[in-house]
C-alpha positions as CSV (number, residue, x, y, z in Angstrom):
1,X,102.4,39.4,62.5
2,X,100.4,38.1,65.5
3,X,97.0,40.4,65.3
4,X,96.5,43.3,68.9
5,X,95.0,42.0,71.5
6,X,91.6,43.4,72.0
7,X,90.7,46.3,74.5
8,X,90.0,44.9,77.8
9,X,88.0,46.8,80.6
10,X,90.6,46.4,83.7
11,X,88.9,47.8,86.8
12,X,92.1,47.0,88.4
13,X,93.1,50.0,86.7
14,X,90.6,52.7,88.7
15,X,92.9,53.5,91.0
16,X,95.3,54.6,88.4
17,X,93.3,56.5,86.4
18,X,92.5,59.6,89.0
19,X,93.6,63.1,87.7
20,X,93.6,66.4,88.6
21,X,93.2,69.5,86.3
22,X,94.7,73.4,86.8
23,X,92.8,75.8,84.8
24,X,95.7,78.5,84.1
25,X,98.0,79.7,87.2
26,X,96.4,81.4,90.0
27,X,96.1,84.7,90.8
28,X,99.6,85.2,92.9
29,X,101.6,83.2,90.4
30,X,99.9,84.2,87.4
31,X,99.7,88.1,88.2
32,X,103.5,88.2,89.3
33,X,104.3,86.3,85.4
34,X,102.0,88.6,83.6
35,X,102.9,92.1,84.8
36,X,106.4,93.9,83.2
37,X,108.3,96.0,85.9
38,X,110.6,97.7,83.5
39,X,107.5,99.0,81.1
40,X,105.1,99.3,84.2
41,X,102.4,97.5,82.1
42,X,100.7,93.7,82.1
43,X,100.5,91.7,79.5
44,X,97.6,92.2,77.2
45,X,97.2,88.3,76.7
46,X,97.1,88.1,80.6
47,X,94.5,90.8,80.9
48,X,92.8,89.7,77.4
49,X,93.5,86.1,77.0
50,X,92.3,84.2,73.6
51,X,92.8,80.5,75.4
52,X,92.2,79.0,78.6
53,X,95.3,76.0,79.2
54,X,93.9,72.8,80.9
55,X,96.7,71.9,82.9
56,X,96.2,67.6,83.5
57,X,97.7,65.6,85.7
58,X,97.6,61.9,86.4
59,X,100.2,61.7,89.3
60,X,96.5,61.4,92.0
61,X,96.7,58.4,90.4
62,X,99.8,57.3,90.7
63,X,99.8,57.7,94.4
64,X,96.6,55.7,94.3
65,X,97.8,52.9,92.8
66,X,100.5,52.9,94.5
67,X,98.5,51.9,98.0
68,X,99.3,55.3,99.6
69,X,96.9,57.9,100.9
70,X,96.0,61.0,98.9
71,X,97.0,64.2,100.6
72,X,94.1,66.2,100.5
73,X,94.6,69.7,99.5
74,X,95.1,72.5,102.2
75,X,92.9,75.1,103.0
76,X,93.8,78.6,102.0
77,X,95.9,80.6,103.8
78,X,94.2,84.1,105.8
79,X,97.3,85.9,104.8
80,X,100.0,87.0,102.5
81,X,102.8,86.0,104.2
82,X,101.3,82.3,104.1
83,X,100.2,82.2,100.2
84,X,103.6,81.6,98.4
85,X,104.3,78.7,100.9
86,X,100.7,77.3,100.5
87,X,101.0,77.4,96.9
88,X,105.0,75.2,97.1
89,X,102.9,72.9,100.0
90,X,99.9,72.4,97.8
91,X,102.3,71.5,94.3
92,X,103.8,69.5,96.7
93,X,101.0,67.5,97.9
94,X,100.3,66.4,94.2
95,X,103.4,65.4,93.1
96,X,104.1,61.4,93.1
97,X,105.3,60.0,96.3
98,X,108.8,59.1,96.6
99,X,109.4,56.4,94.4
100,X,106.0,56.6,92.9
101,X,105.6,56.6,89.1
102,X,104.0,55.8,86.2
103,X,103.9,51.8,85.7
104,X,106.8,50.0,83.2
105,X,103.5,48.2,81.9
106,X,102.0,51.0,81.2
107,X,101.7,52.5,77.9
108,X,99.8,55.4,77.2
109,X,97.8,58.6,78.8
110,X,95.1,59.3,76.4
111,X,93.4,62.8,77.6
112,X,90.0,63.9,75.6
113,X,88.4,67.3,75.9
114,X,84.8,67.7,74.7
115,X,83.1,70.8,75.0
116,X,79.5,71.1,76.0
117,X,77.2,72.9,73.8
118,X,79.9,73.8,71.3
119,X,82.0,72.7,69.0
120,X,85.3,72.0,70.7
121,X,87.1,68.9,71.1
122,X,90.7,67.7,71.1
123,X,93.1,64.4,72.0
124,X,96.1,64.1,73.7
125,X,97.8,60.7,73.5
126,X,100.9,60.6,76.0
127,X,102.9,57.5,75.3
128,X,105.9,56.1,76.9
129,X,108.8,56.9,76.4
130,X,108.2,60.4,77.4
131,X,108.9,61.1,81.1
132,X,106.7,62.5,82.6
133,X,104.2,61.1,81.0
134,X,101.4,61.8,83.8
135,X,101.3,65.2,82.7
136,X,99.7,67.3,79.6
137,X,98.1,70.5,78.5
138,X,95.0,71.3,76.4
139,X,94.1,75.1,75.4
140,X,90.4,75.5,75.5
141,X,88.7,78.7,73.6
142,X,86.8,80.1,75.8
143,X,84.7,79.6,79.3
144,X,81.9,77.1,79.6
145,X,81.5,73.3,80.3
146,X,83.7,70.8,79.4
147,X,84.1,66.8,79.6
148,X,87.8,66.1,80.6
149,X,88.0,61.9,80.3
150,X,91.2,59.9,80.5
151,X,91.7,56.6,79.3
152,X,95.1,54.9,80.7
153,X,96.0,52.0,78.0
154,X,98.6,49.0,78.8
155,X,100.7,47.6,76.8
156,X,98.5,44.0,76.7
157,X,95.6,46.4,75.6
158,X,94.2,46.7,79.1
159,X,92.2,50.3,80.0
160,X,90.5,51.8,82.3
161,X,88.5,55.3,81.6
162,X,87.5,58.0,83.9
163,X,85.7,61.3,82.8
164,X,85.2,64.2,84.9
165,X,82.8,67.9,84.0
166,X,83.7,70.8,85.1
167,X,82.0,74.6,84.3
168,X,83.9,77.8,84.6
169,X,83.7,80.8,84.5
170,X,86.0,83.6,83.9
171,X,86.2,87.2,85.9
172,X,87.8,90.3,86.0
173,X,89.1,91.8,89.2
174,X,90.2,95.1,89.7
175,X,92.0,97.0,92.8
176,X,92.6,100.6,92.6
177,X,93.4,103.1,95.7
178,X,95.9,104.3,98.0
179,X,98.3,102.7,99.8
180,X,95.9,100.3,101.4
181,X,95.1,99.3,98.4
182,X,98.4,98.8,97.2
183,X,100.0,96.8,100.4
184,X,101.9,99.4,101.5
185,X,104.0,97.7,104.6
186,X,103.8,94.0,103.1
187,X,106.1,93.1,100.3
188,X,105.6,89.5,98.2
189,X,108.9,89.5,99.4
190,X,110.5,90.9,102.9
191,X,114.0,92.7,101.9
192,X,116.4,92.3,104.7
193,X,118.1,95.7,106.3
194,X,122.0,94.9,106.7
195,X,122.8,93.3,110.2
196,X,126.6,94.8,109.6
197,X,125.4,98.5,108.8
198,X,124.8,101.3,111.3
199,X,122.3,102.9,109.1
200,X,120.8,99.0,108.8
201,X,118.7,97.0,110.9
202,X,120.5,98.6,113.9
203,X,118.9,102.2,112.8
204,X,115.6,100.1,112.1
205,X,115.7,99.5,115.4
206,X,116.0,103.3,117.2
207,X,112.7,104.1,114.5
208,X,112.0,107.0,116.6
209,X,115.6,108.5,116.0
210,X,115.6,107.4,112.5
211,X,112.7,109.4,112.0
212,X,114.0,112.9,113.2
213,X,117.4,111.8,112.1
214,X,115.6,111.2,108.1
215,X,113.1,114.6,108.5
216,X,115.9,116.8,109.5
217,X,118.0,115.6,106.4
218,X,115.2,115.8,104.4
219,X,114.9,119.3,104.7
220,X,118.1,120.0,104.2
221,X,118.7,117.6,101.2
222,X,120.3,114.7,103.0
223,X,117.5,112.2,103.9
224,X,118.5,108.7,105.3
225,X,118.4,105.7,103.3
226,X,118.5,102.5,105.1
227,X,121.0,99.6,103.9
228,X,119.8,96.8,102.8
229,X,121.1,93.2,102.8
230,X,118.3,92.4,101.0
231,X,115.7,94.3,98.4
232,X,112.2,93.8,99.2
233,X,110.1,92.4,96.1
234,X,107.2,94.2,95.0
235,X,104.9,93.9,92.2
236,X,105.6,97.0,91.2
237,X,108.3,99.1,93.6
238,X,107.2,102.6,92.0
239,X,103.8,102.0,94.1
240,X,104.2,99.5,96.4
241,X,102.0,97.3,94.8
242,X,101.9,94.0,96.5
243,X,100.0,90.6,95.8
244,X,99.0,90.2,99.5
245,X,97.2,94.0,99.9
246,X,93.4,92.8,101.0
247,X,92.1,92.8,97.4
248,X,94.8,91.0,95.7
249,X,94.5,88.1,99.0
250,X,90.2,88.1,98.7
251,X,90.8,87.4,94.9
252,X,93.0,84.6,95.6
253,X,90.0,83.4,98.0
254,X,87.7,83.7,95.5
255,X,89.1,82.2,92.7
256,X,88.9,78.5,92.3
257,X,90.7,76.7,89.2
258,X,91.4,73.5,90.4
259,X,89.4,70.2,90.1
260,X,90.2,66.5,91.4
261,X,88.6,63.5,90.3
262,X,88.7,62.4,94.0
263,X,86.5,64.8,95.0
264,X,83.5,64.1,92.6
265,X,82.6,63.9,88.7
266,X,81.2,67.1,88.2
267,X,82.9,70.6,89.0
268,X,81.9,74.6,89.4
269,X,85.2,76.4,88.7
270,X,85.7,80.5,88.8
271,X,88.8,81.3,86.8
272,X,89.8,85.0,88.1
273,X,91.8,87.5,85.9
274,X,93.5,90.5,88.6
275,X,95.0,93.4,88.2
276,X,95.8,96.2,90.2
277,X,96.6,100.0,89.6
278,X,96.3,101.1,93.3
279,X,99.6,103.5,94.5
280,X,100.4,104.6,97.7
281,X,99.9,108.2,98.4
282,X,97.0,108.2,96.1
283,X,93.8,111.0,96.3
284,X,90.4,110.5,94.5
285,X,91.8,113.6,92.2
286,X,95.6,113.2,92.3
287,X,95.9,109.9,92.0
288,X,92.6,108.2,90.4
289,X,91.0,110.4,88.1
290,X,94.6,112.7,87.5
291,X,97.8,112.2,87.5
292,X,99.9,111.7,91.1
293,X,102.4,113.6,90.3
294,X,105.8,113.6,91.7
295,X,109.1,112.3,91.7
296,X,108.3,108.7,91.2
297,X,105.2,109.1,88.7
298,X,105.8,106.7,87.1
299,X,103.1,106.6,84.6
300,X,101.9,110.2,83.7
301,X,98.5,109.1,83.9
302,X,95.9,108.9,86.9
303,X,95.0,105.2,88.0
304,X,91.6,105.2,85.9
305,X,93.4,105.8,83.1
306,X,95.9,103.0,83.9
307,X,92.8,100.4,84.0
308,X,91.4,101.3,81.2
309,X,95.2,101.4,79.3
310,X,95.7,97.9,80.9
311,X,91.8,96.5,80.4
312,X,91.9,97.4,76.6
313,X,88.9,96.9,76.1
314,X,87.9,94.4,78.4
315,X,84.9,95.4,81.5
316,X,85.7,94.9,84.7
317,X,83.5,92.3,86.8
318,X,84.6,93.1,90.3
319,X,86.2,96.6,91.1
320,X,87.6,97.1,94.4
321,X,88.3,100.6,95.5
322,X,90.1,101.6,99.1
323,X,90.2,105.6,98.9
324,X,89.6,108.4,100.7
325,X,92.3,108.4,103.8
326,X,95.0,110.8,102.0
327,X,92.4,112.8,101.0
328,X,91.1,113.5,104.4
329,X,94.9,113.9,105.4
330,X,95.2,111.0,107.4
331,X,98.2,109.5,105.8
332,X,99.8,113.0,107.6
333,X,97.6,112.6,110.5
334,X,99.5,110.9,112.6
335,X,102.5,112.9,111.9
336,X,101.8,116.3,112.4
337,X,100.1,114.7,115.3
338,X,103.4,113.5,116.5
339,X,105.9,116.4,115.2
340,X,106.8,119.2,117.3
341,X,105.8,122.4,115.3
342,X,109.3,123.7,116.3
343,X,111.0,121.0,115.6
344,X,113.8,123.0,113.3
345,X,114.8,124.8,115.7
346,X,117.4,123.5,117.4
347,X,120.7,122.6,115.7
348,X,121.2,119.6,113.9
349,X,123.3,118.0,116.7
350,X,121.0,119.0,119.2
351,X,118.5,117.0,117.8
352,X,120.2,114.0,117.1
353,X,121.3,114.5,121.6
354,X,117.5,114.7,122.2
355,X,116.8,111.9,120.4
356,X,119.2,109.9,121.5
357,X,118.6,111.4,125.1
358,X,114.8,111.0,124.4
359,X,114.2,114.7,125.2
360,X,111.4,116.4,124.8
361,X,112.2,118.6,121.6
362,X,109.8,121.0,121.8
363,X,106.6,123.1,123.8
364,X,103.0,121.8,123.2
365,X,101.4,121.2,120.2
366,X,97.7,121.8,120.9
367,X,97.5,124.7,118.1
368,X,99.0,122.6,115.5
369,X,96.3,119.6,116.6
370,X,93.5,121.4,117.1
371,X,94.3,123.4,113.1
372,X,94.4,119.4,112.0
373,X,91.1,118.7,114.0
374,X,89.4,122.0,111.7
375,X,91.0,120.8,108.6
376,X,89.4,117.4,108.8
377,X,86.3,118.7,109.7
378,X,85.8,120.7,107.0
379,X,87.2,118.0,104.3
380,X,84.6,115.2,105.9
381,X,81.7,117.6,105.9
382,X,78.4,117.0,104.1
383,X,78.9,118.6,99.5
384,X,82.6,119.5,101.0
385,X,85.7,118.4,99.0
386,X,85.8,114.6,99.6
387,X,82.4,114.3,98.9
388,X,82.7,116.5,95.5
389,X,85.6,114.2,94.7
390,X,83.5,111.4,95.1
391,X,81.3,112.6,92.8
392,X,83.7,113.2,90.2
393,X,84.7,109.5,90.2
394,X,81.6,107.6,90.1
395,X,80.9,108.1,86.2
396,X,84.3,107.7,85.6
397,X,84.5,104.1,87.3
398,X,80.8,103.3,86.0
399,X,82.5,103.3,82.9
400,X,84.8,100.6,83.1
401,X,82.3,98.6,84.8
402,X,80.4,95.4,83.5
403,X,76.9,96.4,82.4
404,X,74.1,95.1,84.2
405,X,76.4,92.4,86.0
406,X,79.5,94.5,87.0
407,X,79.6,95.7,90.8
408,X,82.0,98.3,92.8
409,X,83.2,97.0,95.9
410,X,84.3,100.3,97.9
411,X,85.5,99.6,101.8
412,X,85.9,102.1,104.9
413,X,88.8,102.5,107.3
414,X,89.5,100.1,110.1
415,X,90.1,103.2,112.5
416,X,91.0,101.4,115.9
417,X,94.9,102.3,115.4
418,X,95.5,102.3,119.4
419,X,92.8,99.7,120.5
420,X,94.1,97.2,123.2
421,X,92.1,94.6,124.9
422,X,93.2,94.1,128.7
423,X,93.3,90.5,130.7
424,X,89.3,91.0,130.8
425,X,88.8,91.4,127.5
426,X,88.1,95.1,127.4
427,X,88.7,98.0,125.2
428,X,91.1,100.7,125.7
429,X,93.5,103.0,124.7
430,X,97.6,102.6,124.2
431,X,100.6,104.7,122.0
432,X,103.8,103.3,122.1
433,X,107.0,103.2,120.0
434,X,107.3,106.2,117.1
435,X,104.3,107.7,118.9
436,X,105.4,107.5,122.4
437,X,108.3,110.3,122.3
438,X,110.2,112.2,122.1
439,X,107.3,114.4,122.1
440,X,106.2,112.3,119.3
441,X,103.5,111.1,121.6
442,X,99.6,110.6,120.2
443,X,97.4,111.3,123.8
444,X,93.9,110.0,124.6
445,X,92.3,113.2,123.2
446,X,94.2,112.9,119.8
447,X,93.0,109.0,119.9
448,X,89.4,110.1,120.0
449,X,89.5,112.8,117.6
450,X,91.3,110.6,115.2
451,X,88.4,108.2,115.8
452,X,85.6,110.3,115.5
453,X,87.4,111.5,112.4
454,X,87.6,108.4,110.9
455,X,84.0,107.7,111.6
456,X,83.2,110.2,109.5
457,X,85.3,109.6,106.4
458,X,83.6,105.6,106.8
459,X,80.1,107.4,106.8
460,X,80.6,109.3,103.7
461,X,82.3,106.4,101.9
462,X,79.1,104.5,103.3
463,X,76.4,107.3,102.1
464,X,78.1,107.9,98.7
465,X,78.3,104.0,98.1
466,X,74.8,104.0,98.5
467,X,74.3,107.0,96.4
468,X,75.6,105.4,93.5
469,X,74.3,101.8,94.0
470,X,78.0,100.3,95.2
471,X,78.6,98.4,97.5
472,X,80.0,99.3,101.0
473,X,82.1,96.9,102.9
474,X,82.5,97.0,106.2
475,X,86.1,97.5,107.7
476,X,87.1,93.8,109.8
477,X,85.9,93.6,113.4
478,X,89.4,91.7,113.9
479,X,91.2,95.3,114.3
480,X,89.2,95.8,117.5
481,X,91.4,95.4,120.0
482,X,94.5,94.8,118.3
483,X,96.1,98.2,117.8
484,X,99.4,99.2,117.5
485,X,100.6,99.0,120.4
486,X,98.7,95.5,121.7
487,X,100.9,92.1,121.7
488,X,98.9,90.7,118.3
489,X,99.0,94.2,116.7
490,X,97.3,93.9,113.2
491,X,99.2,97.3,112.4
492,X,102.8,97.4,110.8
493,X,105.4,98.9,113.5
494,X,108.0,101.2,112.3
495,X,111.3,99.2,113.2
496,X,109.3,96.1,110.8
497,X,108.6,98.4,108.1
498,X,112.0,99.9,108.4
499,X,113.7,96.1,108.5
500,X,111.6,94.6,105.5
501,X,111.4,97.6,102.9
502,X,114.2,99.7,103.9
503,X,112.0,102.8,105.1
504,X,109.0,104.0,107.7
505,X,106.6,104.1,104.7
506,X,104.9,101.0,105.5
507,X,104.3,102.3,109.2
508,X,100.7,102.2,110.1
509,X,99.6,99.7,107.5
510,X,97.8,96.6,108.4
511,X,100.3,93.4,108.3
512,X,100.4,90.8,106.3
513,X,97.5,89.2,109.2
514,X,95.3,92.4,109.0
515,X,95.5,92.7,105.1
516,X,94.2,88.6,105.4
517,X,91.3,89.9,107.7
518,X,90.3,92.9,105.1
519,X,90.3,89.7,102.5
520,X,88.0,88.2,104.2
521,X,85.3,91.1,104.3
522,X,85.6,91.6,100.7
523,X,85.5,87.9,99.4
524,X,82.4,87.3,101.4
525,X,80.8,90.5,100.1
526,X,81.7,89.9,96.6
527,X,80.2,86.1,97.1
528,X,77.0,87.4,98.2
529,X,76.4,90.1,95.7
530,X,78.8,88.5,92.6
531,X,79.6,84.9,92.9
532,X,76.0,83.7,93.5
């Protein structure tokens, strides 16, 4: 038996031996996998995890070798609706060109993981005839810095070695709130309301009928559900939890477990663990610290009891909070803005005439606006109930926090619901759609009340984050401009809600675009003051 041939150093071979490594999955992927919608819980492992999985590919080098450009990898998308397609474009990027693949020549993948400063270390020898061969997994232990070398290996004993370090570290995100928290108006998903259905996408369409049409039976037991073609997909449908609400997107931003020998030997990588227990409809006290009570409670506990319930032990590096609308009443603002206070007045079938008619229903509603107008200015006030709420839940969030190194991220409103921007680029005021009539119109006055309303509420959130030493970010500049009624609206419409989640709930929200923009304020405050 003739004797091996000795190794031989083949730098022929460096092409071949580029390789990429995935620490884990990534936020959107790895949250939707780890959380249970039939027990409303995620996964302790998820939340808690005892290993880290080096996910290590070789197929960078097999489009090397192969004479063909490297795709490099695309930048992130701004919004929700982009991130499930970026994530298929970028998977798609490194997988092997058509026709690409691993060598007949060539026999083995030898992967080696050393850890830095401790005492881990592990082999992985991939040898033909396993297809794919380019690919295999390591668990690590624990954070830190590791040496990630392969070694390909032919089958005349030809090699070429390439070793790359990467450091990273591991966080945990938290969202909690109300429904801008949650993504109200944005699904992961869009349902789809039935093209063949009166009370489908056609209904969707007359949102303004729909609306008095669904109050009316409301009241009298028989609201109206919209048919769907289509269920929207939500993270948790109880809340209307969704992966692309602003916190959920600026983690994503944030988080970086990817590395590519192509773009250098050494690596910095953040490895971001997120969970959210925010819920649409929530208060600081019913919601947060109590529970929400209701129909649709699904949990019997308040949201800070969720986190802790879902943290188990486990501090939370990054919190970000979004509360304080439905407590000033805003998330009925708009409504008892727009609803005639003698709206029940006529017969059923006389409304649904006006409203198809789109007749005025009803006399003026300055009494019922200007009562809204006292309410919030007594809720907003300086020690009134918002602010006492807020006091309430700061010790019960310090709690859960990180000591010394934990921060609260805690963000105001962006209150420019009816901006528009004219040919000249300025600023002024328009209602249209669900708030246009009949009589379901928001006027210039309302606009500024609401305005200098919501001011307010972002001052307190402002003055109490400072109070207790969290941090206050800004609501996006983007929203200027772009209200509800402009052509780039940043704001859900009512027929779009109504089509992609099979109700008016979502109404008001930012869109997928706006929740992108709030991202971006977060992530760059939580890089500053975190991630230095």
């Amino acid at each position: 038996m003739a004797p091996p041939r000795p190794s031989v150093l083949d730098p022929g071979l460096e092409k071949l031996a580029h390789f990429t490594l995935d620490i884990g999955a990534s936020v959107f992927n790895g949250t939707r996998a780890a959380y249970n919608q039939r027990t409303h819980r995620y996964k302790d492992n998820f939340v808690n995890p005892t290993k880290y999985t080096f996910f290590l590919s070789a197929r960078d080098g097999i489009n090397a070798f192969a004479n063909r450009t490297i795709a490099r990898q695309r930048p992130q998308p701004r919004n929700g609706s982009q991130l499930g397609d970026w994530l298929d474009r970028r998977d798609h990027d490194r997988a092997p060109i058509e026709g690409a693949r691993s060598p007949e020549w060539l026999n083995a993948y030898v992967w080696t993981v050393n850890q830095i400063g401790g005492g881990f270390n592990s082999r992985r020898i991939v040898r033909r005839p396993i297809s794919p061969m380019e690919l295999a997994t390591i668990d690590v232990p624990e954070p830190g810095t590791y040496d990630i070398e392969l070694r390909i290996v032919t089958d005349d004993n030809r090699y070429f070695e390439r070793t790359m370090r990467i450091t990273f570290r591991s966080w945990f995100f938290a969202s909690m709130g109300d429904s801008s928290a949650s993504g109200e108006g944005n699904p992961m998903v869009d349902g789809d309301s039935d093209d063949h259905s009166l009370r489908g996408w056609p209904l969707c369409q007359a949102a303004t009928f729909a609306n008095i049409v669904n109050t009316v039976g409301g009241v009298v037991g028989l609201p109206v559900t919209i048919s769907m073609s289509d269920q929207p997909e939500w993270l948790e449908k109880e809340a209307h939890r969704s992966l692309t609400s602003g916190p959920a997107l600026a983690a994503r931003r944030l988080e970086n477990r990817s590395a590519r020998t192509l773009s250098g030997r050494i690596h910095k990588l953040d490895v971001i663990t997120f969970v959210t227990v925010a819920r649409s409809g929530a208060k600081i006290e019913t919601g947060l610290l109590q529970p929400q009570g209701g129909a649709s409670d699904f949990k019997g506990i308040g949201q800070i009891d969720e986190l802790k319930q879902t943290a188990n032990g486990r501090t939370v590096d990054v919190m970000m909070i979004n509360i304080g609308g439905n407590d000033a009443g805003f998330s009925t603002v708009l409504a008892n803005m727009v609803a005639e206070d003698s709206i029940l007045k006529p017969s059923l079938s006389e409304l649904i005439l006006m409203g198809l008619l789109r007749l005025p229903i009803g006399g003026n509603d300055a009494a019922e606006r200007q009562k809204i107008r006292d309410r919030l200015s007594v809720a907003i006030a300086r020690g009134g109930p918002i602010e006492q709420a807020f006091d309430d839940l700061r010790d019960k969030v310090n709690e859960l926090i990180t000591p010394v190194t934990g921060k609260v991220y805690i963000t105001g409103y962006p209150i420019w619901l009816f901006d528009t921007r004219d040919a000249n680029g300025t600023l002024g005021f328009k209602a249209d759609g669900v708030f246009s009539g009949p009589d379901m119109d928001v006027t210039g006055a309302d606009y500024k009340a609401i305005l200098a309303h919501g001011q307010d509420l972002n001052d307190l959130i402002e003055r109490k984050a400072g109070e207790f030493t969290w941090i206050y970010v800004e609501p996006s500049q983007a929203f200027r401009g772009r209200g509800y009624a402009a052509t780039q609206s940043l704001w859900r419409g009512a027929s779009r809600s109504c089509d992609i989640q099979g109700n008016f709930d979502g109404t008001m929200h930012p869109t997928a675009e706006g929740h992108g923009e709030w991202a971006l304020q977060y992530a760059a405050a939580i890089r500053a003051n975190s991630m230095t």
